[in-house]
N, C-alpha and C positions, 0 to 999 in steps of 0.2 A: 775614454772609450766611446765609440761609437754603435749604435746598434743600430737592427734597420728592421723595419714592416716592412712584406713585401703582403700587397694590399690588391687582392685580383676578382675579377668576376670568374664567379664558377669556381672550378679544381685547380685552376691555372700554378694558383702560390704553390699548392700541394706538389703538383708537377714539377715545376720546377728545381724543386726542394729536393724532389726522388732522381732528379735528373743530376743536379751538383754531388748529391753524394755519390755517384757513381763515378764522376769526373774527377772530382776535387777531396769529397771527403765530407765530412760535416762542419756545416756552416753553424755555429752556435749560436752568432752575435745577431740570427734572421729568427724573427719571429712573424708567422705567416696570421693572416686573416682574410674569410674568404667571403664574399655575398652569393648567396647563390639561392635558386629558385624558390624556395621555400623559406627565407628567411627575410620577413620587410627591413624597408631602409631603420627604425626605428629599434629592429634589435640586432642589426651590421653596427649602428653605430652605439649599440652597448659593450657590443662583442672585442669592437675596435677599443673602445677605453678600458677595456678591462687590461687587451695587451699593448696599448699603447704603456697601460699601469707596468706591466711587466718589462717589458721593452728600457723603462726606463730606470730602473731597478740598477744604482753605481754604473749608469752614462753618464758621460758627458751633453750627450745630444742624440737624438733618433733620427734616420731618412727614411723616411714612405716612399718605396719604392711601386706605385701603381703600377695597370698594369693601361690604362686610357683615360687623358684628360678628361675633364668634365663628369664623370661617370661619377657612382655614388660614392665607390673609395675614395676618389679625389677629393671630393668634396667634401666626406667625412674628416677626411688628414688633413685640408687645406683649414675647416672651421678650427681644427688644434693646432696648426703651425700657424696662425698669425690671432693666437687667444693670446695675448700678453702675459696670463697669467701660467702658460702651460710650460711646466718644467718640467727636465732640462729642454732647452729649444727643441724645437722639431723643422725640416724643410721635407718638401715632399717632390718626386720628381715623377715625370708620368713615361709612359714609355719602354716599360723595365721588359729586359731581353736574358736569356740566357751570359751573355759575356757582363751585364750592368751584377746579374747576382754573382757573378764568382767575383767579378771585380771588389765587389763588395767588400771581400777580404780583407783587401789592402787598405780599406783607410780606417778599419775597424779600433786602430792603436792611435788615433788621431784625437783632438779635444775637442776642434773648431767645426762642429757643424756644416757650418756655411763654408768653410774649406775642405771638409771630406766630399760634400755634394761637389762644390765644382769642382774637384779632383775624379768626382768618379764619374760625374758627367763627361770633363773632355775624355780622360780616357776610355770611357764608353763612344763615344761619340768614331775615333780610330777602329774600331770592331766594325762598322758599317763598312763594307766592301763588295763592289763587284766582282762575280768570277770573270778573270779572262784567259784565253788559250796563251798557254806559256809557246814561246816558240825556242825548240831548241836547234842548234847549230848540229850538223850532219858532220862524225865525224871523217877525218879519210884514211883513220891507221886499220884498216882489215889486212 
């Protein structure tokens, strides 16, 4: 089993959360954690171990789904995803969208970490689309 942080500046995680249950339903296997104005980097990154702790409670493996490179989430996940000592593995990916969290769903029954992320990355990656004008053909049966 896979779990996943989804790891946001502000209300973002919370949003999103309010957003999939309306879509999709509840997401059980997302545990959110949020940094936000009032709260320094020093206890974001308590807050995060606490459910990084829960998070991995019979995983296999956690993905941190941030929500911007570099930013404190990232780097909070990033100092756990490459601690050698932190079990079950953790990978973290930045960039998290509405289709990466429902995606999420799907590799939730997976073992391999580092194979649920690349799974949910490409098919996250397929969601990025421009709109264009459909053109349709004019029929002539009036």
């Amino acid at each position: 089993m896979i779990n996943v942080i989804l790891a946001t500046h502000g209300s973002l995680a919370d949003a999103l959360l309010a957003s999939s249950r309306m879509v999709y339903g509840e997401l059980p296997h997302v545990f959110p954690v949020m940094l936000t104005e009032n709260k320094g980097i020093n206890s974001f990154g308590d807050e995060f171990a606490a459910v990084l702790k829960q998070a991995s409670k019979g995983a296999d493996g956690v993905v941190v789904l941030c929500d911007l490179q570099s930013g404190t989430p990232w780097n909070v996940a990033c100092h756990h995803a490459f601690n050698p000592d932190t079990q079950p593995p953790v990978t973290v990916l930045a960039g998290v969208n509405f289709p990466m969290l429902l995606l999420s769903d799907e590799i939730k029954d997976l073992q391999d970490v580092e194979q649920a992320t690349a799974q949910l990355l490409a098919n996250t990656q397929e969601t990025l689309v421009q709109a264009t004008l459909a053109e349709t053909a004019q029929s002539d049966d009036f």
